[in-house]
Backbone bond lengths (Angstrom), bond angles and torsions (degrees), N, CA, C in turn:
res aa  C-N    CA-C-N  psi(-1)  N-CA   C-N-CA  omega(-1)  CA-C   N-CA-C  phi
1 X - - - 1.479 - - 1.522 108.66 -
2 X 1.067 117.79 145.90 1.559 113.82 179.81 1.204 111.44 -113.49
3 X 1.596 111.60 149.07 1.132 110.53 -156.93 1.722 112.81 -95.76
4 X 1.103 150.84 150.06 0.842 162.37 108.80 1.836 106.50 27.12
5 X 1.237 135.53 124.13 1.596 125.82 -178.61 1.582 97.84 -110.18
6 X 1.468 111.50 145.04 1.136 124.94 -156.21 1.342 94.23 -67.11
7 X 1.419 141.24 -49.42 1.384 125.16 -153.94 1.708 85.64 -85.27
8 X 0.924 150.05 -36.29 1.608 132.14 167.96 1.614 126.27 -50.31
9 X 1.351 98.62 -24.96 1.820 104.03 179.07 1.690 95.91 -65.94
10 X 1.902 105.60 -58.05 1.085 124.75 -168.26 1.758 111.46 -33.06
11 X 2.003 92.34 -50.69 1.836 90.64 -175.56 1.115 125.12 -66.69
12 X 1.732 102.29 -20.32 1.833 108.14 -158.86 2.126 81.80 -82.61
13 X 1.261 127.66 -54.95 1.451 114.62 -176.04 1.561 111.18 -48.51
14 X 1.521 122.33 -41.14 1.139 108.56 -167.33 1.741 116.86 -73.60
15 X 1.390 122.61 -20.16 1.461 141.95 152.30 1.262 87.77 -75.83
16 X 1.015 170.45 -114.55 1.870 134.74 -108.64 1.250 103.80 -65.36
17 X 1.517 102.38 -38.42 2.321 90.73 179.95 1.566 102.76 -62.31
18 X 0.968 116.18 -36.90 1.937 109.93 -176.76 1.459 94.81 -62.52
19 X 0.884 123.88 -57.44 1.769 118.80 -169.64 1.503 113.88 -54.78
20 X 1.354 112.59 -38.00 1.059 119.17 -167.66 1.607 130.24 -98.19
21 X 1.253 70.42 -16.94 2.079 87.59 176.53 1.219 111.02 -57.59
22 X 1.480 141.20 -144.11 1.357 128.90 -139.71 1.505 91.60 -150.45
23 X 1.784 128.47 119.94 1.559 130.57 -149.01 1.477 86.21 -87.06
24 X 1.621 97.29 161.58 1.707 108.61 145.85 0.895 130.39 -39.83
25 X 1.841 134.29 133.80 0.908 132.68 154.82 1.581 137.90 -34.03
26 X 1.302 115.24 93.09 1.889 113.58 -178.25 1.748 104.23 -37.42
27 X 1.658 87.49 132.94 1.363 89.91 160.02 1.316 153.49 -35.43
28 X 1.050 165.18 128.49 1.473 142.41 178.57 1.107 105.91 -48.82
29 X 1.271 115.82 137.73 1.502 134.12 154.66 1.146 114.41 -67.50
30 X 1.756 112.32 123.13 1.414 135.06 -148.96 1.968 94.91 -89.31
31 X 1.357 98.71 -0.83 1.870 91.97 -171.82 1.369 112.03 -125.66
32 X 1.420 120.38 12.76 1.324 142.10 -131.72 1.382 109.96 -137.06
33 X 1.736 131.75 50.61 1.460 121.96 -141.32 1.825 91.20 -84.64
34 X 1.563 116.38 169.65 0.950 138.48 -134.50 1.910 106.73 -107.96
35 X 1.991 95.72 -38.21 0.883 157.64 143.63 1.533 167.86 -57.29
36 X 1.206 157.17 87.37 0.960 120.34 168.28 1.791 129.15 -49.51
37 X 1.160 117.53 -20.25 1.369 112.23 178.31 1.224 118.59 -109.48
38 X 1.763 104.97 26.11 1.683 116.17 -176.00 1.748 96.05 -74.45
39 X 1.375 110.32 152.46 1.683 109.39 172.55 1.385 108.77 -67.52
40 X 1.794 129.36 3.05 1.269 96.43 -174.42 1.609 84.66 -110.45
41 X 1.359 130.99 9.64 1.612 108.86 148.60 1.369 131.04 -69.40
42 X 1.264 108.60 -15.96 1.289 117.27 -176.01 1.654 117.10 -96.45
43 X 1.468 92.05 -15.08 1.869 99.72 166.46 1.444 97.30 -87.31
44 X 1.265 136.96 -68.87 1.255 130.62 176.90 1.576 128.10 -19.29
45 X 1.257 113.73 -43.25 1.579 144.40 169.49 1.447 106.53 -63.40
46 X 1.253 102.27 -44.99 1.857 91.46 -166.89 1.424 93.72 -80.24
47 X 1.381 117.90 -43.85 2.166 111.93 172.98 1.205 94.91 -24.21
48 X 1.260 125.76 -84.45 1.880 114.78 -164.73 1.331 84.49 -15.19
49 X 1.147 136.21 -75.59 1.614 131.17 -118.72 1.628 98.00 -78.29
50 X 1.141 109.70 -28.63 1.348 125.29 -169.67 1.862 107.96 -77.59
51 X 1.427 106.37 -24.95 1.336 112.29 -158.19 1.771 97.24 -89.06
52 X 1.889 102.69 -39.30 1.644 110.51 -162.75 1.325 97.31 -76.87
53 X 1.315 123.26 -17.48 1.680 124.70 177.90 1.428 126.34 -72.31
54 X 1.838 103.35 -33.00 1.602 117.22 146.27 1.194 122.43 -29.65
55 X 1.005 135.17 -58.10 1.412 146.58 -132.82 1.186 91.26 -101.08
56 X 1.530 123.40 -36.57 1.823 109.59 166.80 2.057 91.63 110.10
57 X 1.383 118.70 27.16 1.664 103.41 -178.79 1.261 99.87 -139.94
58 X 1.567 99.36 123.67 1.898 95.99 -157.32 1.915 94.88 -84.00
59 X 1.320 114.87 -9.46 1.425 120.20 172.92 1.445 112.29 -66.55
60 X 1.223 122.54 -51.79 1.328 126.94 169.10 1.761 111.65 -46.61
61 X 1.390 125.30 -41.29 0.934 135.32 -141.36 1.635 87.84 -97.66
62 X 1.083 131.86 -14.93 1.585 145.02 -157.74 1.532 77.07 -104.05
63 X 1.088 140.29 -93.21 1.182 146.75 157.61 1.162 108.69 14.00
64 X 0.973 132.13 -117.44 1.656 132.18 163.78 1.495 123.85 -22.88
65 X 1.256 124.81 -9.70 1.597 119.95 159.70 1.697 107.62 -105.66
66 X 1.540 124.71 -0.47 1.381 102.30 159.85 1.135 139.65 -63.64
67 X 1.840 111.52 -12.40 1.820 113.61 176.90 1.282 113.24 -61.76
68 X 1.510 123.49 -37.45 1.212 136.30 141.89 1.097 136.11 20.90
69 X 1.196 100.68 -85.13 1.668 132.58 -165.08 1.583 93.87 -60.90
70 X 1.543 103.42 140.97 1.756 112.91 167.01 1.396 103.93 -81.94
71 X 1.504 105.18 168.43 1.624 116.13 159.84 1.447 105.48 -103.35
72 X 1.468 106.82 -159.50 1.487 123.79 167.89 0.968 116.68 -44.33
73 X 1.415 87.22 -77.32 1.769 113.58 -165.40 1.270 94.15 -54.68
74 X 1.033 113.26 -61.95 1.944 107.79 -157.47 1.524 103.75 -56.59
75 X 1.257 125.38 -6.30 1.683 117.82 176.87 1.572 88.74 -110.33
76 X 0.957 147.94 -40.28 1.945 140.83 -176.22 2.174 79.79 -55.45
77 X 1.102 102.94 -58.68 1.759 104.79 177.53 1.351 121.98 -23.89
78 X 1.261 106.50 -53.89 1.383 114.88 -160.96 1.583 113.72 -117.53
79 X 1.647 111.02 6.54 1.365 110.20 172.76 1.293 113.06 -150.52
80 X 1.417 131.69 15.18 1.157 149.24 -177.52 1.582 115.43 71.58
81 X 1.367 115.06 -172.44 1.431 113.54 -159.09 1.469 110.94 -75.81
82 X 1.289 111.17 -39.61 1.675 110.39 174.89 1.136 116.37 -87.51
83 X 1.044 120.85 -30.44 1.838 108.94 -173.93 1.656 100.95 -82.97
84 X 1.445 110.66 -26.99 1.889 110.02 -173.56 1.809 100.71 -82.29
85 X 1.048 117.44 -33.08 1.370 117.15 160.66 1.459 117.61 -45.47
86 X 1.316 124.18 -58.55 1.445 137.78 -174.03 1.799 99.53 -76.01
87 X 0.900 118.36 -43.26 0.971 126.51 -178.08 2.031 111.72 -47.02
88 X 1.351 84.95 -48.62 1.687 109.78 -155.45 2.086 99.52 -60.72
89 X 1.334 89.73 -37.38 1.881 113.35 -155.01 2.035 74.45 -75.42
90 X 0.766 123.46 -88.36 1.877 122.57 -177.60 1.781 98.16 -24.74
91 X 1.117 108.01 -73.59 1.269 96.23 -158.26 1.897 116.44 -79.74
92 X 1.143 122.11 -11.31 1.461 115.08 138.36 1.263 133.57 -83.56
93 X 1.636 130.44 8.09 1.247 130.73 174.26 1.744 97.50 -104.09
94 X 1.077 137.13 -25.19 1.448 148.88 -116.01 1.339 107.94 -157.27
95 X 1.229 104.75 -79.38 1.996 95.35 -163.15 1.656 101.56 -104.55
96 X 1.462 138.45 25.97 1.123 130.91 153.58 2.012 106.38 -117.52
97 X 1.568 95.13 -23.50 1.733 88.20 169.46 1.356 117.04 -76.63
98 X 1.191 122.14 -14.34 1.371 135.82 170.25 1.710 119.54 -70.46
99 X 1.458 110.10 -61.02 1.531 111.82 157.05 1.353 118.54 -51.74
100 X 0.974 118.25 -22.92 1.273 118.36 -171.88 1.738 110.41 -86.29
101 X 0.927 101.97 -12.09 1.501 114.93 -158.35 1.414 109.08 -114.23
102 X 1.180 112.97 -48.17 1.838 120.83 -170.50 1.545 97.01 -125.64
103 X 1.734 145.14 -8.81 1.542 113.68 -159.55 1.725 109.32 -101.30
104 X 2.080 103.58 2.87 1.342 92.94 174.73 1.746 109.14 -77.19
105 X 1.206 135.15 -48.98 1.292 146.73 152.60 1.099 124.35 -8.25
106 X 1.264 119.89 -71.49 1.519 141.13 155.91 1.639 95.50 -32.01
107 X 1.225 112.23 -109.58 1.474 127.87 -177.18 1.283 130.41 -25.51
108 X 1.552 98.03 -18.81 1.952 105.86 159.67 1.267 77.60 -103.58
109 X 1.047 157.98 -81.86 1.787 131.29 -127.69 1.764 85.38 -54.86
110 X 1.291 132.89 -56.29 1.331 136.40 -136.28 2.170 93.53 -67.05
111 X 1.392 99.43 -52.05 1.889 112.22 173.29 1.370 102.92 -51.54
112 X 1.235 141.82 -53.12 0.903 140.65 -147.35 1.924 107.89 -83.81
113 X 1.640 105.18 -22.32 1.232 102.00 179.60 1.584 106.64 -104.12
114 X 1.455 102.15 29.90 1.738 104.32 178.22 0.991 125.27 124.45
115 X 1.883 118.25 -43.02 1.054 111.08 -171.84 1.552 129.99 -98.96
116 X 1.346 110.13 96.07 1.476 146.72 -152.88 1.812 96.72 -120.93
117 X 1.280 129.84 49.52 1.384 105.88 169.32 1.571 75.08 -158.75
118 X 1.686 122.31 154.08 0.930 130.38 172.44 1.655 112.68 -124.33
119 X 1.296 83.01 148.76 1.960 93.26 -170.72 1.462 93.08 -143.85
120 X 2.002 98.22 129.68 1.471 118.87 171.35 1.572 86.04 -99.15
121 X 1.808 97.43 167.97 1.305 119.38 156.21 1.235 111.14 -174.22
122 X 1.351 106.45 153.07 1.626 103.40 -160.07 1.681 99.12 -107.59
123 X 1.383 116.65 150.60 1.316 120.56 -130.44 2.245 90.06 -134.37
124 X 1.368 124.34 141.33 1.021 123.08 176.59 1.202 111.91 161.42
125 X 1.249 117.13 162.41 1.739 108.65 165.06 1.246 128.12 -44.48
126 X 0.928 132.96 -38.54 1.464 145.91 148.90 1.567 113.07 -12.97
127 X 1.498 120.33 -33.05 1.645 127.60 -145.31 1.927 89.72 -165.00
128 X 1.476 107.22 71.93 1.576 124.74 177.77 1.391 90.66 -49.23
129 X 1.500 116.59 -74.55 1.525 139.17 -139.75 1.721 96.51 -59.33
130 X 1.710 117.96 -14.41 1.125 107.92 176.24 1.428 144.13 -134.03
131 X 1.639 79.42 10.84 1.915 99.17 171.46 0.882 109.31 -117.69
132 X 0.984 104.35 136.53 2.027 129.72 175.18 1.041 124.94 -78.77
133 X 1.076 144.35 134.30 1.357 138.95 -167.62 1.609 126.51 -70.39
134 X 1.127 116.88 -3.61 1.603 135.93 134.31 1.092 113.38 -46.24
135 X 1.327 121.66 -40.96 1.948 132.63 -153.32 1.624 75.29 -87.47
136 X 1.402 135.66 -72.22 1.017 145.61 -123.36 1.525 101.76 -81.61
137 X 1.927 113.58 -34.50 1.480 121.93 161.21 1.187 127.92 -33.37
138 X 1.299 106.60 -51.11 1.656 149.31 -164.29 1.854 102.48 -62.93
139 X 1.406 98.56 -56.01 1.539 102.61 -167.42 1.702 95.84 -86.30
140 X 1.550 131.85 -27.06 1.534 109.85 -155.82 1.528 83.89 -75.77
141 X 1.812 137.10 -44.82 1.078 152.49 174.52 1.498 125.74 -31.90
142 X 1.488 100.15 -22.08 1.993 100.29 173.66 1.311 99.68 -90.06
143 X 1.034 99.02 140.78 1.466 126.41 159.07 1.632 122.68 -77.36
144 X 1.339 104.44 -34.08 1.435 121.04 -175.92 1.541 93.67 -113.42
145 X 1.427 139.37 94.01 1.149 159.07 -143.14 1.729 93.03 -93.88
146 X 1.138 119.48 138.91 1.746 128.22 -170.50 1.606 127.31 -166.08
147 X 0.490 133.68 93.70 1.661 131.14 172.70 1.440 96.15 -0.16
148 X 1.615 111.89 129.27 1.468 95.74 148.49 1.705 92.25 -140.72
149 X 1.809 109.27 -172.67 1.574 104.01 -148.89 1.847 80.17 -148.94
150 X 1.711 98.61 -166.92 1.450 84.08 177.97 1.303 74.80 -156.24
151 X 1.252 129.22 163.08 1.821 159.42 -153.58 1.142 95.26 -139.53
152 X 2.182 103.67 119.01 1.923 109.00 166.91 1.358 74.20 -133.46
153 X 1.481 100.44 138.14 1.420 128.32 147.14 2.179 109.50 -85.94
154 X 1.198 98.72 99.42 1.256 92.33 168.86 1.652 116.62 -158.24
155 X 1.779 108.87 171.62 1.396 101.11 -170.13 1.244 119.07 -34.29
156 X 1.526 109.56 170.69 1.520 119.64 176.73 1.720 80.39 -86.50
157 X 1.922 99.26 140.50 1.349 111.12 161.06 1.718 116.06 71.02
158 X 1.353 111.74 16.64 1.322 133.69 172.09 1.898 116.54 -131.39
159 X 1.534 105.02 130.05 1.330 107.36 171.94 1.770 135.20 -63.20
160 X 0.668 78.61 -37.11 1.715 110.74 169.39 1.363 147.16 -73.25
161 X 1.217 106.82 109.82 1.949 94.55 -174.09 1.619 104.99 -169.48
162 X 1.522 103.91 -146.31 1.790 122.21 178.35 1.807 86.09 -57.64
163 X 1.434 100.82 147.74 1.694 91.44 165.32 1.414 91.07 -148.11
164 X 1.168 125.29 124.89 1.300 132.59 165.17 1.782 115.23 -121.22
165 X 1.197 106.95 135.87 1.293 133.85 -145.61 1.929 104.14 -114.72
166 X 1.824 101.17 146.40 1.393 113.38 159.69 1.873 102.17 83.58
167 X 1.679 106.88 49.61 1.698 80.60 -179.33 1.776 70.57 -111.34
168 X 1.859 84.34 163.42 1.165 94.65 -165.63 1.852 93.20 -155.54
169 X 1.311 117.82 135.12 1.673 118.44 174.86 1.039 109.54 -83.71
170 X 1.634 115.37 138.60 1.216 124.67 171.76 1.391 115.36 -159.41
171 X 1.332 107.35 152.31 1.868 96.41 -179.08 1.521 123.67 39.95
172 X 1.455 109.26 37.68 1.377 125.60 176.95 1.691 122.61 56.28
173 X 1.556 94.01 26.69 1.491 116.05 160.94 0.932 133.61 -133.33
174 X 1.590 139.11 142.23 1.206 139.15 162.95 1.624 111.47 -59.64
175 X 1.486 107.03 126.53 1.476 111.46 171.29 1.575 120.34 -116.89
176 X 1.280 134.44 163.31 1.452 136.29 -176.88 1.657 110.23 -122.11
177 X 1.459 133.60 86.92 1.016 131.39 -168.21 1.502 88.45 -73.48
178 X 1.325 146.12 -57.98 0.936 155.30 120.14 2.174 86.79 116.27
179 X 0.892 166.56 -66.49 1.933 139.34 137.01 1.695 115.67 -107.17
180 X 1.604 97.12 30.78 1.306 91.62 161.91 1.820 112.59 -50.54
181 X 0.905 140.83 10.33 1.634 130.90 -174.52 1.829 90.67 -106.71
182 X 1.401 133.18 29.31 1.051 138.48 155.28 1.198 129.68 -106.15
183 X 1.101 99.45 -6.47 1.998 118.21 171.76 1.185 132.46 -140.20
184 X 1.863 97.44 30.03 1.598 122.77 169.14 1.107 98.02 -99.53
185 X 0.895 173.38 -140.09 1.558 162.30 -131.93 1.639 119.04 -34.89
186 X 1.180 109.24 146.63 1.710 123.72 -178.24 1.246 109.29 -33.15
187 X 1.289 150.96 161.64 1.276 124.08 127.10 1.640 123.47 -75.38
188 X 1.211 106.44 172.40 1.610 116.73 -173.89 1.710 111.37 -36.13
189 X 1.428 88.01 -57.86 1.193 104.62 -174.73 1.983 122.91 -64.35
190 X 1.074 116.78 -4.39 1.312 131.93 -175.18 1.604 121.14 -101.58
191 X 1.254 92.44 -4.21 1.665 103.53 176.70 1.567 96.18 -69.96
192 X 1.958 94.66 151.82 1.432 96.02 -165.97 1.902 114.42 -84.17
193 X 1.125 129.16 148.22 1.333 133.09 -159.34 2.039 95.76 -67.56
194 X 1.364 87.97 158.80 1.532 91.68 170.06 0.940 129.04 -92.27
195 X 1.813 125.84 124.02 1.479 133.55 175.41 1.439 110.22 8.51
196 X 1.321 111.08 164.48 1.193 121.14 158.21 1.146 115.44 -114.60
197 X 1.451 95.61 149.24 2.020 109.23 -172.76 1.767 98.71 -38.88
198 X 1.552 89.96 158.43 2.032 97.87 -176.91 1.692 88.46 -105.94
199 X 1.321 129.29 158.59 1.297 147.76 133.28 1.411 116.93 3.17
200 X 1.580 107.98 -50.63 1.561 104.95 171.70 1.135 119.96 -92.61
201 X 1.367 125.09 31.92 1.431 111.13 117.18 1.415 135.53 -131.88
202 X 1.273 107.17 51.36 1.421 125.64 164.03 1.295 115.17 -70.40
203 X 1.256 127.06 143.06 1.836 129.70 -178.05 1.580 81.68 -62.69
204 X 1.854 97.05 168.58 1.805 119.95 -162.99 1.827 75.26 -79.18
205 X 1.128 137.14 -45.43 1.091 139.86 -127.40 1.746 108.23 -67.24
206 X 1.408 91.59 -48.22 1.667 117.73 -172.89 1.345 81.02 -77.46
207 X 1.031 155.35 8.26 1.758 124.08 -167.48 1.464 91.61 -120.49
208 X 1.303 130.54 -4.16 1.276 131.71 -175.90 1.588 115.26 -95.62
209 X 1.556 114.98 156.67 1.283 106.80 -160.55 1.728 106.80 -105.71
């Protein structure tokens, strides 16, 4: 029988410890959040939206973006008492009667011409090339400071698409401020009036007793 040569034993041990040693860590699982307020719960979440838009029923699709929607509180939350107040009257007169009204339509016309894949990304100074200065309203404006991200429905293997803006976790929900940063500031008309004239310049006449 022949024996085995020492520097060949040597290679075959030094390959079984490589084989046998202990692998890389598997990737994270891209569907698998970590979290409830991981971004891939909040991609997972918007699929519903992506899935009821399949089906071709912009009612369904309304449906599935009401978890969405903020309340009061959760904007008095995240922008204090006066600006989340002002805030609240725009975006329940305005940017949820509006979703409510036109974004099932939209969002199947938008699925229907492809764009069926959803992409989070988290949005801040940090990442110029991808916040908007809406995005950027949004964050100097909290008071209660938070990650927020932005939602594109677009082709598979394309940058580009639907982009809806301002979701942000809170109170163990995903929310969609989505241009609430249009009814954080006064309007024009709410600026406060100017003083009233002082005494000195009242005629001598009136000033006399």
């Amino acid at each position: 029988m022949r024996t085995v040569r020492p520097a060949l034993l040597s290679l075959a041990v030094a390959l079984g410890g490589i084989a046998c040693g202990p692998l890389e860590a598997p990737e994270p699982d891209k569907n698998t959040p970590q979290s409830p307020d991981d971004h891939i719960a909040l991609r997972l979440a918007f699929e519903k939206v992506a899935d009821a838009a399949k089906g071709g029923d912009p009612a369904a699709v309304v449906r599935a973006l009401e978890p969405f929607l903020a309340t009061r509180d959760e904007l008095v939350t995240l922008f204090g008492p006066e600006a989340g107040a002002r805030a609240w009257k725009g975006y329940s007169d305005t940017i949820a009667a509006t979703l409510r009204a036109e974004a099932g339509e939209v969002i199947v016309r938008q699925v229907k011409d492809g764009l069926t894949e959803v992409a989070v990304e988290l949005v801040g100074p940090e990442f110029p090339a991808r916040t908007t200065p809406g995005d950027q309203r949004l964050l100097d404006a909290m008071r209660a400071k938070r990650p927020m991200y932005s939602v594109r429905l677009r082709r598979p293997g394309e940058l580009l698409g639907l982009r809806l803006n301002g979701f942000v976790y809170i109170d163990g929900k995903w929310r969609a401020l989505l241009k609430t940063y249009d009814h954080l500031d006064p309007p024009p008309d709410a600026e406060p009036p100017p003083p009233p004239p002082t005494d000195a310049g009242a005629p001598a006449s009136d000033a006399g007793g």
